[in-house]
Backbone as CSV, one residue per row, in Angstrom:
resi,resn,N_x,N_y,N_z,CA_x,CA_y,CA_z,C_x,C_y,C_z
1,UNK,-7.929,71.346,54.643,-7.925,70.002,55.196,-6.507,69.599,55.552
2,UNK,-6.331,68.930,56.589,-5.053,67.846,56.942,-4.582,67.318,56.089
3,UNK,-3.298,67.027,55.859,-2.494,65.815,54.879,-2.197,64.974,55.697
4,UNK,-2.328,64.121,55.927,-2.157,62.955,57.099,-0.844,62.588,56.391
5,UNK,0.536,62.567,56.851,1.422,62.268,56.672,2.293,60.918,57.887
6,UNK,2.283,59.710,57.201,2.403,58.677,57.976,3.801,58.298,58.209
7,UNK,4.580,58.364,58.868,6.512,58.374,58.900,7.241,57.264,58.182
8,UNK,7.869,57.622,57.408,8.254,56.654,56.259,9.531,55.298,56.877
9,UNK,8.719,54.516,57.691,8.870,53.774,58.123,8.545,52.700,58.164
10,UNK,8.926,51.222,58.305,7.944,49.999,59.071,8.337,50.016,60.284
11,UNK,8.774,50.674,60.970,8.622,49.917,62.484,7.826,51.503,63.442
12,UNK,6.339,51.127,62.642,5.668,51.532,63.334,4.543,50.676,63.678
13,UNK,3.263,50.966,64.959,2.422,49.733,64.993,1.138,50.912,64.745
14,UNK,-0.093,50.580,64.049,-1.675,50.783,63.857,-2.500,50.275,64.277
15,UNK,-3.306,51.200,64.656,-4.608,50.705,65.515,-5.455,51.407,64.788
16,UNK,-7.162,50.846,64.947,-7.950,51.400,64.475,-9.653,51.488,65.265
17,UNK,-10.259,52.166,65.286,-11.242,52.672,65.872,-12.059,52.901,64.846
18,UNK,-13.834,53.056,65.653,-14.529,53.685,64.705,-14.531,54.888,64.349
19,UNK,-13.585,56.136,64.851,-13.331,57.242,65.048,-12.304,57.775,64.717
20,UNK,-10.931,56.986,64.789,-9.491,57.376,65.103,-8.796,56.390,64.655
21,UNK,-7.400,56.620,64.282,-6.502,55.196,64.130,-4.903,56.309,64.437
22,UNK,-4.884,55.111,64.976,-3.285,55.564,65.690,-1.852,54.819,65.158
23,UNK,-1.164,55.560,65.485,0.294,55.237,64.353,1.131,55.600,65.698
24,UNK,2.327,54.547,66.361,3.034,54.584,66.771,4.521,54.663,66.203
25,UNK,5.353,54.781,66.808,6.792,55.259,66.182,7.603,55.128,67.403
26,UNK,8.410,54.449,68.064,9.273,54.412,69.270,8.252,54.740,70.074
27,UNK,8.486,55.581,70.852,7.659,56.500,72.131,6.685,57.478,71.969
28,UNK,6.195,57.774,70.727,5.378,58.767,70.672,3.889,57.973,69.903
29,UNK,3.084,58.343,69.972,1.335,57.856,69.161,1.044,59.388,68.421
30,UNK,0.757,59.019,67.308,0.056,60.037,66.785,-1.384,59.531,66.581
31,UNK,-2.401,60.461,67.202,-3.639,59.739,66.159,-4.683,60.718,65.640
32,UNK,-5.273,60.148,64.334,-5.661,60.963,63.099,-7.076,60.891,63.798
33,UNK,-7.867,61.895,63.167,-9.348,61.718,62.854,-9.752,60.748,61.686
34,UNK,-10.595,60.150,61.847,-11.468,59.914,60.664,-12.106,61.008,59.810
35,UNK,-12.198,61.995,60.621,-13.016,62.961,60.170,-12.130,64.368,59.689
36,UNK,-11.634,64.259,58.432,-10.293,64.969,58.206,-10.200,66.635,58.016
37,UNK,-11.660,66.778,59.256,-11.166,68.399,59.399,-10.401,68.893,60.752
38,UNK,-10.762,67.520,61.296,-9.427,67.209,63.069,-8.386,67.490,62.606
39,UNK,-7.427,68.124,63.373,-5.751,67.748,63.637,-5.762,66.864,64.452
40,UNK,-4.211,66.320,63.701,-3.655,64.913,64.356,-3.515,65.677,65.886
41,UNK,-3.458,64.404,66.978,-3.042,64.277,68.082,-1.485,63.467,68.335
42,UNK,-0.851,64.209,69.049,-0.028,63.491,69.637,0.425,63.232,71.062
43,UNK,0.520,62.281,71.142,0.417,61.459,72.819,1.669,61.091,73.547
44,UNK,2.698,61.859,74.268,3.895,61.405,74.785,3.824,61.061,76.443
45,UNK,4.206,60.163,76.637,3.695,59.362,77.940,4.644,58.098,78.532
46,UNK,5.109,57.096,76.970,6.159,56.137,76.975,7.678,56.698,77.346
47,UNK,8.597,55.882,78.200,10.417,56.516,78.059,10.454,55.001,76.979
48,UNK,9.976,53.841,76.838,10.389,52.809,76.087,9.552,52.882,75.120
49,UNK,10.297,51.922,73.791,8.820,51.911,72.769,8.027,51.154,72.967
50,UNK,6.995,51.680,72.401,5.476,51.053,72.291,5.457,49.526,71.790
51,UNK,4.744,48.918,72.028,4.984,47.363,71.448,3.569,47.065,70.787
52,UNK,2.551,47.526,71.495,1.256,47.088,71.021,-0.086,48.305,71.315
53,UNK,-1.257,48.942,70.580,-1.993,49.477,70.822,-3.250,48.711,70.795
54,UNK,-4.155,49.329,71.564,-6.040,48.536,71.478,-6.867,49.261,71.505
55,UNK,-7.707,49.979,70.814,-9.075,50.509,71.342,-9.850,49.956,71.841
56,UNK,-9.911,50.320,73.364,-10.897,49.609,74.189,-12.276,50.166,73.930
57,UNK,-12.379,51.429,73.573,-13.521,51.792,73.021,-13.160,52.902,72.015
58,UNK,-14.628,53.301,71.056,-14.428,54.104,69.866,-13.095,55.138,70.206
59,UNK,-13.007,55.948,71.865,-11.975,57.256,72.200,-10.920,56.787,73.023
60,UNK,-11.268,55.463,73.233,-10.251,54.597,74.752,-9.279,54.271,74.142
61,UNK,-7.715,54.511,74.238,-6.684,53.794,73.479,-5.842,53.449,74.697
62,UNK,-5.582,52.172,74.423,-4.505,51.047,74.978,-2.816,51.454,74.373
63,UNK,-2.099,51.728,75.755,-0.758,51.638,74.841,-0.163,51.050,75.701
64,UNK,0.931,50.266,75.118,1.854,48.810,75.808,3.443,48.938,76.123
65,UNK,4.399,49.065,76.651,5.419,49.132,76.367,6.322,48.127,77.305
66,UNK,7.216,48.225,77.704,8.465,47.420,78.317,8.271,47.668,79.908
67,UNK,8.164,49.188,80.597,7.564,49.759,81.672,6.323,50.043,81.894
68,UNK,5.434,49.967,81.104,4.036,50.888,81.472,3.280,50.549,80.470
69,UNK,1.587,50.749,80.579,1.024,50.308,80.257,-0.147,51.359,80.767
70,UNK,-0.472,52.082,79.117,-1.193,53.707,79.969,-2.437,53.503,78.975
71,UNK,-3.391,54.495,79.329,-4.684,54.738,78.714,-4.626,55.920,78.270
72,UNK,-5.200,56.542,77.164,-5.392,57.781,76.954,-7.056,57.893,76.504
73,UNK,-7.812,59.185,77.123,-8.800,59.192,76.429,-8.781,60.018,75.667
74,UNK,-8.764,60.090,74.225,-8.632,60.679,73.006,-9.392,62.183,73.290
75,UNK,-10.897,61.984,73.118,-11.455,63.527,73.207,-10.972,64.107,74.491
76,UNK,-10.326,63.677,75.530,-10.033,64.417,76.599,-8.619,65.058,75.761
77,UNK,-7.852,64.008,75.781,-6.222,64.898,74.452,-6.849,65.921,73.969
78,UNK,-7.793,65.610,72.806,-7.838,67.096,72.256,-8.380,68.029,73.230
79,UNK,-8.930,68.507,74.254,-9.918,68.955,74.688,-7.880,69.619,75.206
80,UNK,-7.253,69.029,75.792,-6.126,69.522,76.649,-5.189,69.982,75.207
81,UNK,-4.809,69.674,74.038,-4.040,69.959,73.228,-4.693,71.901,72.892
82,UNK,-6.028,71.920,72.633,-7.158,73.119,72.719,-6.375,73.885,73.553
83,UNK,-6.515,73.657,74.948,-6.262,75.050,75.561,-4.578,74.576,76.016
84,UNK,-3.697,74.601,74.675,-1.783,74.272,74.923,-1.430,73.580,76.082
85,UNK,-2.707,72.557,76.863,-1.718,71.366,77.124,-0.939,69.947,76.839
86,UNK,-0.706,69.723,77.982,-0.199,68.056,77.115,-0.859,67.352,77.703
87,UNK,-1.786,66.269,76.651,-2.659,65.316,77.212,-1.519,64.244,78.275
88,UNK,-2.174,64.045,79.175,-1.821,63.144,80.333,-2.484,61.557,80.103
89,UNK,-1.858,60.621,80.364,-2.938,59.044,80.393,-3.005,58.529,82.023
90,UNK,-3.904,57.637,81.745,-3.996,56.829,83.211,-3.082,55.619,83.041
91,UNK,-2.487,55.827,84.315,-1.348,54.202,84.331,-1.859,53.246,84.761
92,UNK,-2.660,52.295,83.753,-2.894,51.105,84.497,-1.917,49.992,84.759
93,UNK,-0.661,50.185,84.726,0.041,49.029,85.256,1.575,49.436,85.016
94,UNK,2.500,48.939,85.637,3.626,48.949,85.906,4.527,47.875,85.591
95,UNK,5.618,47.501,84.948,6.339,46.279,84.664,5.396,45.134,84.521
96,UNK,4.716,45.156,84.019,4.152,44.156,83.069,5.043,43.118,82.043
97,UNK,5.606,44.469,81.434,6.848,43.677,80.021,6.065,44.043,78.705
98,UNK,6.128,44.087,77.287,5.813,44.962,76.562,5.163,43.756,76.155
99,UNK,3.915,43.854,75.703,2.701,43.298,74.920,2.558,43.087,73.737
100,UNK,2.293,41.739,73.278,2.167,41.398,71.672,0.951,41.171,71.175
101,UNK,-0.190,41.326,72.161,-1.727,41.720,72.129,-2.081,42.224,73.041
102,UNK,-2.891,43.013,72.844,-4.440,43.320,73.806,-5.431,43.433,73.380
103,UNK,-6.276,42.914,74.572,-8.004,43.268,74.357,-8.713,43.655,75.449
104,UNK,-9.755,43.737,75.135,-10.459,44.114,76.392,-11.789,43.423,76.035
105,UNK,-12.470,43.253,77.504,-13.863,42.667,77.953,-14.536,42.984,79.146
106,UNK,-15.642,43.078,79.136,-16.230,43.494,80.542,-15.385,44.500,81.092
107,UNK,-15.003,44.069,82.256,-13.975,45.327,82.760,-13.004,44.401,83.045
108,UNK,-12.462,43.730,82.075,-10.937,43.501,81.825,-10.198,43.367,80.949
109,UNK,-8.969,43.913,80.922,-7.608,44.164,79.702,-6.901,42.701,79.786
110,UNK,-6.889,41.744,78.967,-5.775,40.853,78.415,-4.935,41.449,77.744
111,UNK,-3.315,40.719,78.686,-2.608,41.276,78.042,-1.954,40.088,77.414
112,UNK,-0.943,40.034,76.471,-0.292,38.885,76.164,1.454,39.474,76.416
113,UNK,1.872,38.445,76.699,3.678,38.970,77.291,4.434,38.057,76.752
114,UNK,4.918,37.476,75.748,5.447,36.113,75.847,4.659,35.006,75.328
115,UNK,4.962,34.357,76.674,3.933,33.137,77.294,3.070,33.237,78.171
116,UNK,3.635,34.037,78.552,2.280,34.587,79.811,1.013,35.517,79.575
117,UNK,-0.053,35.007,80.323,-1.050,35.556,80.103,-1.442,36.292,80.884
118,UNK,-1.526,38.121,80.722,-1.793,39.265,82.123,-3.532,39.131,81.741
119,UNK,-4.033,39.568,83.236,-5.357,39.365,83.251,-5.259,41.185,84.164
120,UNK,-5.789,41.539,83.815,-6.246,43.171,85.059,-7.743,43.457,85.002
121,UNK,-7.995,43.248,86.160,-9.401,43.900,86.374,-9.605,45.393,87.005
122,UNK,-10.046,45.984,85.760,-9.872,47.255,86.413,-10.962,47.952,87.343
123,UNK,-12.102,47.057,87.869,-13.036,47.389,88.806,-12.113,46.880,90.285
124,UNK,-11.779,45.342,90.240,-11.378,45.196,91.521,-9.996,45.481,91.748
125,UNK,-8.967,46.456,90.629,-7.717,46.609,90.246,-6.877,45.450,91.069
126,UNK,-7.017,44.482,90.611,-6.011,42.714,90.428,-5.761,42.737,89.286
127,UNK,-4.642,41.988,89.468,-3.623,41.602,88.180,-3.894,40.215,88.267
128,UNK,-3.388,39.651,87.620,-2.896,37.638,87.641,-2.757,37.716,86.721
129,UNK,-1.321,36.194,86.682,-0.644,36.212,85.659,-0.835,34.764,85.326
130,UNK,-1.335,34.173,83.953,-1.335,32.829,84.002,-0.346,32.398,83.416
131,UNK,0.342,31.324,83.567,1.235,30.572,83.187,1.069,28.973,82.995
132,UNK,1.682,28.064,81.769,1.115,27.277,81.111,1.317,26.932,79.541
133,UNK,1.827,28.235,78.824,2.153,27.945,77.472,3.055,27.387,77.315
134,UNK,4.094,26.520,76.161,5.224,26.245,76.070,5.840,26.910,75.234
135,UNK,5.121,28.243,74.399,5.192,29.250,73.096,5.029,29.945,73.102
136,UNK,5.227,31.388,72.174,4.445,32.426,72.679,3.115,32.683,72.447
137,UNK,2.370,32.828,72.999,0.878,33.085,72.888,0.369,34.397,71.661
138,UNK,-0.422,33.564,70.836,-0.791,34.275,69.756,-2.058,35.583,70.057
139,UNK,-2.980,35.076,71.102,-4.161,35.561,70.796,-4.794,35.100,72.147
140,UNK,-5.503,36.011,72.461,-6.801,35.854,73.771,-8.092,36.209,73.346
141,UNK,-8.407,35.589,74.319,-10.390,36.205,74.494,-10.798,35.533,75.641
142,UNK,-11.467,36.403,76.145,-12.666,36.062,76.990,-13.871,35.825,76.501
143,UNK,-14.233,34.343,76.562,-15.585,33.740,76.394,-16.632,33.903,77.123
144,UNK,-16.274,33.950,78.282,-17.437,34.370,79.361,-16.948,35.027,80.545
145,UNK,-18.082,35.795,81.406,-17.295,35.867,82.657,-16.133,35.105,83.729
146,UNK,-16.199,34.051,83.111,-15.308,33.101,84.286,-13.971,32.511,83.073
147,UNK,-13.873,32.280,81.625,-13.091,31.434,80.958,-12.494,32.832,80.030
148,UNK,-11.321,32.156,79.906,-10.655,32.379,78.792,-10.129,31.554,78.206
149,UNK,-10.276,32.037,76.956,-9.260,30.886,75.570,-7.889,32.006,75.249
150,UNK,-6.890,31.135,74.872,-5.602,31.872,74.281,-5.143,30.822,73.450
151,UNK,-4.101,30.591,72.657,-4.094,30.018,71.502,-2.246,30.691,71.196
152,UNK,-1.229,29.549,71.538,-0.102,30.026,71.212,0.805,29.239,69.629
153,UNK,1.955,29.806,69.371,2.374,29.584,68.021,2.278,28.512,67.848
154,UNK,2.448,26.966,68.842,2.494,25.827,68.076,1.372,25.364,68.619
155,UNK,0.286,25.874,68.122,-0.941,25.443,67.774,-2.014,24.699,68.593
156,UNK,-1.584,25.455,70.248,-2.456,24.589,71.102,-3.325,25.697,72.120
157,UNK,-4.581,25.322,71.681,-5.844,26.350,72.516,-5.330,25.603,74.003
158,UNK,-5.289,26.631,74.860,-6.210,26.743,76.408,-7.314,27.549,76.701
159,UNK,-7.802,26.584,77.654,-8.981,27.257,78.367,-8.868,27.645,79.573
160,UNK,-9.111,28.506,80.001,-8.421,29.181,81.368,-10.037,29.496,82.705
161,UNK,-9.598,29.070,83.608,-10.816,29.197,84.162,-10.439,30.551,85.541
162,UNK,-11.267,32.116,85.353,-10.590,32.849,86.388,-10.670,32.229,88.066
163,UNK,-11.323,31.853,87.931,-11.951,31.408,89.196,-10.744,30.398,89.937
164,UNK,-9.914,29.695,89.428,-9.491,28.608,89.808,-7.708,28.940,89.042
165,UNK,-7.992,30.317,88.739,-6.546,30.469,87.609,-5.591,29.868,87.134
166,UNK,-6.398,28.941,86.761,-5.504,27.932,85.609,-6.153,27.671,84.820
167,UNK,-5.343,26.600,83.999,-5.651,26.008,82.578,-6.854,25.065,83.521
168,UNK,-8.461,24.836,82.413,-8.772,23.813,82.727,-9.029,22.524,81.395
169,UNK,-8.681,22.659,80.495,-8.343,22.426,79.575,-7.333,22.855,78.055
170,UNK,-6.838,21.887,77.344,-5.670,21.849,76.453,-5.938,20.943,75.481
171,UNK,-6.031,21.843,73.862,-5.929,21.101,72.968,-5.227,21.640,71.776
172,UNK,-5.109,20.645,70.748,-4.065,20.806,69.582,-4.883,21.152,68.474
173,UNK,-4.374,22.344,67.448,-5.276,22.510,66.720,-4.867,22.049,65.772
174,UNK,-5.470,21.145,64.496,-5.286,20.379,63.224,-4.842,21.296,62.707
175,UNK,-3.530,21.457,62.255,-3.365,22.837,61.388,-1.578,22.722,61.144
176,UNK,-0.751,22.786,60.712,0.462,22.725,60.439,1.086,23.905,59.799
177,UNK,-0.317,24.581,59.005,0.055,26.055,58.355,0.416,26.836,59.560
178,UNK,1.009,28.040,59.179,0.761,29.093,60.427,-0.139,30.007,60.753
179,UNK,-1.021,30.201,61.834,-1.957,31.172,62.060,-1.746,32.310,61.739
180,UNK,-2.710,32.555,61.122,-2.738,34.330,60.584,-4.018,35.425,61.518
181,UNK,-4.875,34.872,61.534,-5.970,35.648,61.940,-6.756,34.939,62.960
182,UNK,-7.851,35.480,63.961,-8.653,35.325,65.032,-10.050,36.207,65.018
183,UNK,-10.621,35.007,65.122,-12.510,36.095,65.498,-12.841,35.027,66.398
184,UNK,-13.111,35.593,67.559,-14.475,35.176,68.627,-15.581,35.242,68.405
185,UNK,-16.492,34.757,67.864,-17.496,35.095,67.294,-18.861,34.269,68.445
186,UNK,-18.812,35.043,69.977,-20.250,34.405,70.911,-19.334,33.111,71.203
187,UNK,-20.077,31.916,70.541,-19.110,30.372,71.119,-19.019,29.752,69.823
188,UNK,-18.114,30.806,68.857,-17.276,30.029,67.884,-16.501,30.669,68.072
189,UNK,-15.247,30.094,66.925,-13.647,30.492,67.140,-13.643,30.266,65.457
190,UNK,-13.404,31.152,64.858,-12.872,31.162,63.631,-11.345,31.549,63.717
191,UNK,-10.131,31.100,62.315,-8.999,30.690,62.548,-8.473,30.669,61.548
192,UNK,-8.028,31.764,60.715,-7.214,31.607,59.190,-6.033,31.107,59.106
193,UNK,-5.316,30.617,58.567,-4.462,30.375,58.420,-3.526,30.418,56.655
194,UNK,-2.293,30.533,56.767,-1.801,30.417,55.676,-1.672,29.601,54.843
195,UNK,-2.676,28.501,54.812,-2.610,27.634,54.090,-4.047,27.413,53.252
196,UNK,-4.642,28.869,53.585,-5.807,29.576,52.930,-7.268,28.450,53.228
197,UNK,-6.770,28.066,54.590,-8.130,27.198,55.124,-8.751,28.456,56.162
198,UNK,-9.820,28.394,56.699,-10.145,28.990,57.805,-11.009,27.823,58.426
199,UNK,-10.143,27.628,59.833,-11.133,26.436,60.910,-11.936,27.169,61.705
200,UNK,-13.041,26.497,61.864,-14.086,27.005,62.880,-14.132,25.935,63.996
201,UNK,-13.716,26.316,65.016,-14.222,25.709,66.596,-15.290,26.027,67.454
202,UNK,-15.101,24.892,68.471,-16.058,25.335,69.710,-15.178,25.605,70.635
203,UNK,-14.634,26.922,71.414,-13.511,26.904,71.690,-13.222,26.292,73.172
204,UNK,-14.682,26.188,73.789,-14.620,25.633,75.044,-14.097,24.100,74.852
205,UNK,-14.955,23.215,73.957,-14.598,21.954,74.165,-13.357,21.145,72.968
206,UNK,-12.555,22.677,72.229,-12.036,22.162,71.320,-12.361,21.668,69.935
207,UNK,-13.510,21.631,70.075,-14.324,20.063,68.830,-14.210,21.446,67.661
208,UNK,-13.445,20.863,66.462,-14.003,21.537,64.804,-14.484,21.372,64.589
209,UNK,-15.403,22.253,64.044,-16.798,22.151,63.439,-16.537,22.021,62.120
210,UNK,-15.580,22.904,61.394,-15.749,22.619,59.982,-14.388,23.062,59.784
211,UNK,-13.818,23.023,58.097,-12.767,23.524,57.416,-13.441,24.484,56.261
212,UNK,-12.695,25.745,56.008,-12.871,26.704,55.023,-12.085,26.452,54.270
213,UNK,-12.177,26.110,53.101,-11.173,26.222,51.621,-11.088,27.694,51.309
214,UNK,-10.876,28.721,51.375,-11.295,29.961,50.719,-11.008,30.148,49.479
215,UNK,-10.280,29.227,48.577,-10.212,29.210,47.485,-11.518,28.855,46.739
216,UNK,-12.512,28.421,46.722,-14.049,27.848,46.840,-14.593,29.000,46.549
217,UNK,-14.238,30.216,47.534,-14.847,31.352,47.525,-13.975,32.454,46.480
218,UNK,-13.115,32.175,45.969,-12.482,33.094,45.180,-13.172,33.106,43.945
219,UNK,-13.077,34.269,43.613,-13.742,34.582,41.716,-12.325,33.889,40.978
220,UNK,-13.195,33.239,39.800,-11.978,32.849,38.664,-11.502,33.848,37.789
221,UNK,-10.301,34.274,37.309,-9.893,35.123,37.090,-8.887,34.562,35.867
222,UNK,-9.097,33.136,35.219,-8.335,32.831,34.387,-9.150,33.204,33.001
């Protein structure tokens, strides 16, 4: 079996899959099997470092950097590492600027840059860039075919409409702690924070639905 040996570092970034999880390091991705009779893969493709990874699907990996912004499909890597080549990725984009999220939906990659919000559709290959935050943007999602929500550090959701590419609404979220975590959950918005509440929204119209104490939910342990 493999010893999965992880580089004795923090300034690396992890991703995870139902299949694979990937470990970046400057310019290079390594990624493991789940299934620990695989050898690791490794993926060279970046000249800058990596800033952010995504599995767009269980073998689809997202990688982000300062110049480029590539895809790799995992079982194709190994399939090329097999007969001594070097896996190749697809370039979906060019000077973008290096990414502090991604996701994906339908057939489109959010990217986050900053303040700015990259949108790429990779059926009609368009870009757009929204602009509008006064912070850097924490977090995206696509709610539906036409909206997006994003949500930057000082604590104010937009709603983004593609159609009309802008903001069509802006609100403040009750919260003073700092955001820790994000789930889209259909048409809620769950929202942890460090002040060990989790808020639930409606993210289209803003309105809270409720507050989580999670202390409520903790076992006593005195």
């Amino acid at each position: 079996l493999e010893r999965r040996k992880i580089p004795n570092s923090y300034d690396y970034i992890i991703n995870i899959s139902t299949n694979y999880f990937a470990v970046a390091e400057d310019t290079i991705i390594n990624v493991y099997s789940l299934d620990v009779t695989k050898k690791a893969i490794q993926l060279k493709g970046h000249t800058s470092a990596i800033t952010q990874m995504h599995f767009s699907a269980s073998n689809i990996l997202l990688s982000s950097s300062s110049e480029s912004l590539l895809s790799w499909d995992i079982d194709d890597a190994r399939i090329a590492i097999n007969a001594d080549s070097q896996p190749q990725p697809v370039y979906i984009g060019a000077g973008l600027g290096a990414a502090s999220f991604i996701t994906t939906a339908k057939n489109h990659i959010l990217l986050v840059v900053g303040m700015d919000l990259i949108i790429i559709d990779t059926v009609a290959a368009t870009t757009r860039i929204l602009k509008g935050h006064c912070s850097s943007i924490l977090f995206c999602e696509m709610v539906n075919p036409s909206q997006i929500i994003s949500l930057s550090i000082d604590n104010h959701l937009k709603v983004w409409c593609l159609n009309e590419k802008c903001a069509i609404a802006q609100f403040q979220l009750l919260s003073s702690a700092t955001l820790t975590s994000f789930l889209l959950d259909v048409d809620t918005l769950y929202i942890g924070s460090a002040d060990g509440m989790v808020y639930v929204y409606e993210p289209i119209s803003g309105t809270r639905l409720k507050r989580i104490n999670i202390e409520n939910y903790l076992p006593d342990v005195s």
